[in-house]
N, C-alpha and C positions, 0 to 999 in steps of 0.2 A: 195526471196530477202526481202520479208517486213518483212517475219516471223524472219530473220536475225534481221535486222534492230530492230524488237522490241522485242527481246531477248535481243542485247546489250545494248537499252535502259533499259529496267526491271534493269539487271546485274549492271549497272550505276547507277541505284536510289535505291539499295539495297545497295549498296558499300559507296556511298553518306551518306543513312540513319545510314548503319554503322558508317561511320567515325564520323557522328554527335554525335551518343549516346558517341562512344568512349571519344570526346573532350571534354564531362563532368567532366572527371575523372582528379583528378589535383594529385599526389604524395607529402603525405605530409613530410614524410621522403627520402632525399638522397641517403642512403643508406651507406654515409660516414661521415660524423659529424652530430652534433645536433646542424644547422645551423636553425633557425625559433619554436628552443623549446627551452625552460628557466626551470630549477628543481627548484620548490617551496616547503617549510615546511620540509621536513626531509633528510637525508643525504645517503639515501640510494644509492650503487654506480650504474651509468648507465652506458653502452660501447655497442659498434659500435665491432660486431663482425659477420663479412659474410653479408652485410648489413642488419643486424638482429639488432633491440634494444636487451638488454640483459640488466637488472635489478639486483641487488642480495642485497638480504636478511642483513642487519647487525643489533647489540643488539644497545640498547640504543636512538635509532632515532626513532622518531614519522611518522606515513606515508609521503613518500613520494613522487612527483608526479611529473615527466616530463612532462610541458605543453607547446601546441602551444603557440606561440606569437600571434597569429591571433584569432579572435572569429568567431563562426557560429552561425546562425540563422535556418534556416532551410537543411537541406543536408541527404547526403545520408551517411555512414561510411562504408567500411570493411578493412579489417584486419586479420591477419593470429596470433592466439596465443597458445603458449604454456606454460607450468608451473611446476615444478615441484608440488610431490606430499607433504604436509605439507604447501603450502604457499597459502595463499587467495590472490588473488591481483582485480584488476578490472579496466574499463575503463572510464573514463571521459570524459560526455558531457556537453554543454552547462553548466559551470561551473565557477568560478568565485573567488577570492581571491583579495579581497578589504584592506588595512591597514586598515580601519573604521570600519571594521567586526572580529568578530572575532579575531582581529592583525592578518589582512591575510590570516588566515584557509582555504584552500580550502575547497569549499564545491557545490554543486549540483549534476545532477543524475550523477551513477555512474553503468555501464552497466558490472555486476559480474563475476569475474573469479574463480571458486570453485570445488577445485579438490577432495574436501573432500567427503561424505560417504551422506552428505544433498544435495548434486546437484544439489546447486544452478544457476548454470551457465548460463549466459542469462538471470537473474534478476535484477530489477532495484533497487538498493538501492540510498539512501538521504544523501549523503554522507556530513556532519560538519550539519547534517540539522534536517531531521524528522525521520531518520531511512530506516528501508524496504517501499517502495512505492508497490512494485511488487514481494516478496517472490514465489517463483516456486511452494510453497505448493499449488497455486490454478494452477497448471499446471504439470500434471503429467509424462506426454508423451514429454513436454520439458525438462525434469530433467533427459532424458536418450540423448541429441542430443551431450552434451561436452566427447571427448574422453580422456579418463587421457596418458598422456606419450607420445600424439602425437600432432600434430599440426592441430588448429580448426577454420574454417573459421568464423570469426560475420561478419554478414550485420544486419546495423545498422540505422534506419530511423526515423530521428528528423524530423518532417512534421507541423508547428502550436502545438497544442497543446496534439501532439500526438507522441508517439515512441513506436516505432516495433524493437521488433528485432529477429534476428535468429542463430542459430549455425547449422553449416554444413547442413544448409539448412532445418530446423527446428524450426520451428515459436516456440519463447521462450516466449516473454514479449507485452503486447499489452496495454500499459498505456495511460491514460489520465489524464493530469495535467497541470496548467499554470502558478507555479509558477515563472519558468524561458524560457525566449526566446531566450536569448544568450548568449554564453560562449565558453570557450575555450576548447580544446580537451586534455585531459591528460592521461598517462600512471603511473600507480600505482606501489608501491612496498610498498606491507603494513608493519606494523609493526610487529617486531615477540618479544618474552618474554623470549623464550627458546634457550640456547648455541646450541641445538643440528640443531636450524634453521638456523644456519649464515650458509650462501654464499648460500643457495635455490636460485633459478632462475623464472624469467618470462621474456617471450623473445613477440616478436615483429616483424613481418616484413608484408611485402607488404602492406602496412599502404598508403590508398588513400582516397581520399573524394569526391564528388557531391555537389555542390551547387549553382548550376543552369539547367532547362529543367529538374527538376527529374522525371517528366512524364517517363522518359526515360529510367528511374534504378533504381523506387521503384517495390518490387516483390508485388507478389499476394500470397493471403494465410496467412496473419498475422491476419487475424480474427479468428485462429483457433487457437491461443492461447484467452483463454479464457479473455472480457477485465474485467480492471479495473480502475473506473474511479472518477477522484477527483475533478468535476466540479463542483462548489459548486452553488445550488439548480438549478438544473439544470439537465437535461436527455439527453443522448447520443442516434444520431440515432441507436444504436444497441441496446438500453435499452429500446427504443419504442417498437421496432420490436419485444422485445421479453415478452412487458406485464408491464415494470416497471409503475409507474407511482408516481407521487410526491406526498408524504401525510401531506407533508406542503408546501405549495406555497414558501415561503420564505417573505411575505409581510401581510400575513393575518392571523387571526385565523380561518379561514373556515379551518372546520373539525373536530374542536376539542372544545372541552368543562371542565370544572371543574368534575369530578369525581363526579355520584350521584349528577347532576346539570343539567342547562337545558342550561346553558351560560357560556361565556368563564370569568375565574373570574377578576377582575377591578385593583388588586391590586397583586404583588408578583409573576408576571412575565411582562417582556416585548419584544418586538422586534424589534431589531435596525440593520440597516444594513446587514440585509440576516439574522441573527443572534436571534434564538428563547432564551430567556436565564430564567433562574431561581434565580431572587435575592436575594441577601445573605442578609436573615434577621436576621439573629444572629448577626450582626456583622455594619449591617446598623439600625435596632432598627425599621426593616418596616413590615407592618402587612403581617404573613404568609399567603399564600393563601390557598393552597394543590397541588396534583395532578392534573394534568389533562391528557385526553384519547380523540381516536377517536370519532368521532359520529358512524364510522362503527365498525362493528365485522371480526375478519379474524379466519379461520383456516388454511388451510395450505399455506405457506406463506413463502414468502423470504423477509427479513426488513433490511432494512442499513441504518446508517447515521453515522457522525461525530459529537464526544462530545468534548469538551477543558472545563475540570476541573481548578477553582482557587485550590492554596494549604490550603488542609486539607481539601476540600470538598467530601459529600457523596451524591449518586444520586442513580438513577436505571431506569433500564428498563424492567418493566413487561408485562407480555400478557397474552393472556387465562382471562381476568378478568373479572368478573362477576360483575354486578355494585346492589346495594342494597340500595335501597331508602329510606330505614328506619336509614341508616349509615349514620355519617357526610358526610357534604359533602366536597369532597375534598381526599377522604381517598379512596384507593382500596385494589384488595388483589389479587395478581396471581403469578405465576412463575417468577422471577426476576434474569436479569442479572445485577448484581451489579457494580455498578459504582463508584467509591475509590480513594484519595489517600493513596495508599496503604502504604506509608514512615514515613505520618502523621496521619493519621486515624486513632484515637485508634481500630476501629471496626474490622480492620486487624488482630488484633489478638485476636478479639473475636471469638465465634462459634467453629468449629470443624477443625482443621489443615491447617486454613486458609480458612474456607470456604465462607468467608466476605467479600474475596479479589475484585481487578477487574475481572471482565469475570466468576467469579463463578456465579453456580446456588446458589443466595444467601440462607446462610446456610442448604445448603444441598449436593452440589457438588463442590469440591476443584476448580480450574481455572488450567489447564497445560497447556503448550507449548505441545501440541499433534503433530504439526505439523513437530518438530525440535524431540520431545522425551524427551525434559527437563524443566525445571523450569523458565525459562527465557522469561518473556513474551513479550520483546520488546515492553512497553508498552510507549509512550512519556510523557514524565512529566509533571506537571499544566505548563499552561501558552500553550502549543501546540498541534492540533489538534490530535484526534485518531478515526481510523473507526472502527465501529462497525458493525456485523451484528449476525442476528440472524433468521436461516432456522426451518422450520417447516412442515414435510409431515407425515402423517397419524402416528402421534403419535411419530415419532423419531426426537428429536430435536438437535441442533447444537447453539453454540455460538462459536462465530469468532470475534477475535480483532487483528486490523491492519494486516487480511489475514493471520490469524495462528489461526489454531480450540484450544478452549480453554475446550470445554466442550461439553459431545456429551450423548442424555441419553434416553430412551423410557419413556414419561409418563405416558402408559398403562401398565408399565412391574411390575411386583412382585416386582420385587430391587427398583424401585422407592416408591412403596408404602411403604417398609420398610422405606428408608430413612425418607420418610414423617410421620411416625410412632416415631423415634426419636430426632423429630424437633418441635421447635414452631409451627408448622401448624397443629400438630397432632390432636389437639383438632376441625380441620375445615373438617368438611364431605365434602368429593369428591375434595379436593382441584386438582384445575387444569386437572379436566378432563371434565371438559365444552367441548362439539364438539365446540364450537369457544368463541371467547372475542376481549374485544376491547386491545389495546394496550397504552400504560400507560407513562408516564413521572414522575418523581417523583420528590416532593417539599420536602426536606429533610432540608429546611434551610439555605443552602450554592449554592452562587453562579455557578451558573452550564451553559456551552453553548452549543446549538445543531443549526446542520445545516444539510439541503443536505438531509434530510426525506423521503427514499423512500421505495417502497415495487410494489411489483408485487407476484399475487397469483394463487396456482396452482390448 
């Protein structure tokens, strides 16, 4: 009898815990009108068909986006979608359309629908904002979870300053960002160019949300999409765990010095507000400094941070540098990933087929969209942040901007050496093949800001 008795109990506080998790889950679509969604910005047609949204494709309208009336803060999303093939669409979170902005533009993250041949799918793009936040190119094994011509489950987890997501049960996107906290939920129907796109489809259904007790329906396993994170100066417990560590405080010059100096230089940089910057002396008539580097030396190494270029400025980011005390000071010499505006800089279309540009190994290696296959660097323009990084193991190197390899090249190899045989450096013995150097900032003149300095070494 007791063993009765506490079996029914058990069966009761299981059924209990159930119905709890269950009463989380709120239906944000009826599955018969679009009572609690409003279409903002373009005219694309939306219909209620099996209670399924259904979206479709027309010429001549700018994206646009079926939004909650209601905003969210933290929550859980899933969602069932399909697409046809030819049409990009994607999902809106926490997002936002202000008349003071933009005249209304939707814009914020924007969680990717991508049935195309780059499978993107499960990536976070910055939608009226900064661009890709989360390109799948740092996620290889999430770039195969979207199935084209069927229908794909996303779970979607806005948590604080962080969102997960996954397709068919496959950790896609693992970001960290705080520019926004709250916004509305939107369903997309992008814009298309081509006759042969009208009436493409993207559908919609079992469309529910969480947003409260998410203890209780966030998954596990979203750290195994690889993260990526925009905390500015600032390390994420998973960036500890695995060695990062900050190579600028964000408040001090510990660490770094004048190039070929013993001290950080007095005049022709400053820092203000998180923010390392390189002032525009061409233009403010203020005494140039030069460069400045670590105190330490690295060799193999992984480096990131964020630059925001004024228009028409040139910068860089060199490493491998050997510092030489007989030289100005202020001055270094090593591998450089070029930092540009590329639209205004004359220097763009100096050197070798563009090899001046941003994310080139300046003058020596072009900069591509390796990641996509094309020319397009999805670079943000002055006035707005860009990340940068640049990987370094036993001689084979990588430049990365905004999460798209731009440049990838051995500096122990024969083809490098040739390169460097047709180059301004030519005349420098051993360039860049120091076993280690410090890491560089360059005073080119023109206002330059960097933040969020970090590096961990392998």
């Amino acid at each position: 009898m007791k063993k009765n008795i506490i079996s029914i109990l058990t069966t009761i506080l299981l059924l209990c815990c159930f119905s709890f998790t269950q009463a989380q889950w709120k239906d944000l679509f009826n599955g018969t009108d679009f009572k609690g969604w409003t279409k903002k910005n373009g005219n694309a047609e939306y219909k209620v068909v099996n209670k399924t949204i259904v979206g479709l494709s027309q010429l001549n309208t700018p994206n646009s986006f079926l939004c909650t009336d209601e905003t969210y803060g933290d929550f859980v999303l899933e969602l069932e979608v399909k697409v046809d093939i030819g049409l990009n669409s994607g999902i809106q979170i926490r997002s936002i359309s202000d008349p003071t902005i933009q005249a209304g533009k939707v814009h914020g993250y924007q969680v990717e629908i991508d049935p195309g041949d780059r499978a993107w799918s499960g990536g976070i793009f910055d939608e009226g904002r900064n661009g890709w936040l989360y390109p799948l190119s740092v996620n290889q094994k999430g770039r195969k979870a979207f199935r084209n011509g069927q229908w794909n489950k996303y779970h979607i987890e806005a948590i604080g300053n962080s969102i997960k997501t996954w397709i068919n049960g496959v950790p896609c996107a693992n970001l960290l960002d705080t520019q926004t906290a709250r916004g509305f939920i939107a369903l997309q129907v992008h814009q298309i160019k081509r006759e042969e796109q009208v009436g493409f489809s993207v559908q919609w259904k079992n469309i529910r949300i969480a947003s409260e007790n998410l203890q209780d329906v966030v998954w596990k396993g979203g750290e195994e999409a690889p993260e990526v994170s925009y905390l500015v100066n600032k390390l994420s417990e998973n960036e500890i765990r695995k060695g990062w560590r900050l190579l600028w405080d964000g408040k001090t010059t510990e660490g770094w010095r004048l190039a070929n100096y013993d001290k950080f230089p007095t005049v022709g940089w400053a820092i203000q507000d998180g923010v390392l910057k390189v002032l525009g002396t061409k233009k403010d008539t203020l005494v140039k400094s030069g460069d400045i580097i670590t105190d330490k030396e690295f060799s193999n190494f992984e480096l990131e941070m964020d630059f925001k270029l004024t228009t028409g400025a040139n910068s860089g980011i060199k490493y491998f540098v050997v510092e030489d005390r007989k030289k100005k000071a202020g001055t270094g010499l090593g591998p450089e990933f070029q930092i540009l505006d590329d639209k205004v800089h004359p220097d763009a279309k100096a050197g070798v087929n563009g090899n001046r540009t941003t994310g080139s190994l300046y003058d020596l290696i072009t900069a591509e969209n390796l990641s996509e296959g094309n020319l397009d660097k999805r670079m943000n323009q002055p006035g707005k942040w860009n990340k940068l990084r640049i990987v370094s193991k036993d001689g084979h190197i990588e430049h990365w901007l905004n999460n798209l390899k731009m440049v990838e090249y051995d500096r122990h190899s024969q083809i490098f050496r040739n390169l460097i045989a047709k180059s301004k450096y030519s005349t420098y013995q051993n360039f860049a093949q120091a076993i280690s150097g410090h890491i560089l900032l360059q005073d080119h003149g023109d206002e330059v800001h960097f933040r969020s300095i970090k590096i961990r070494e392998f």
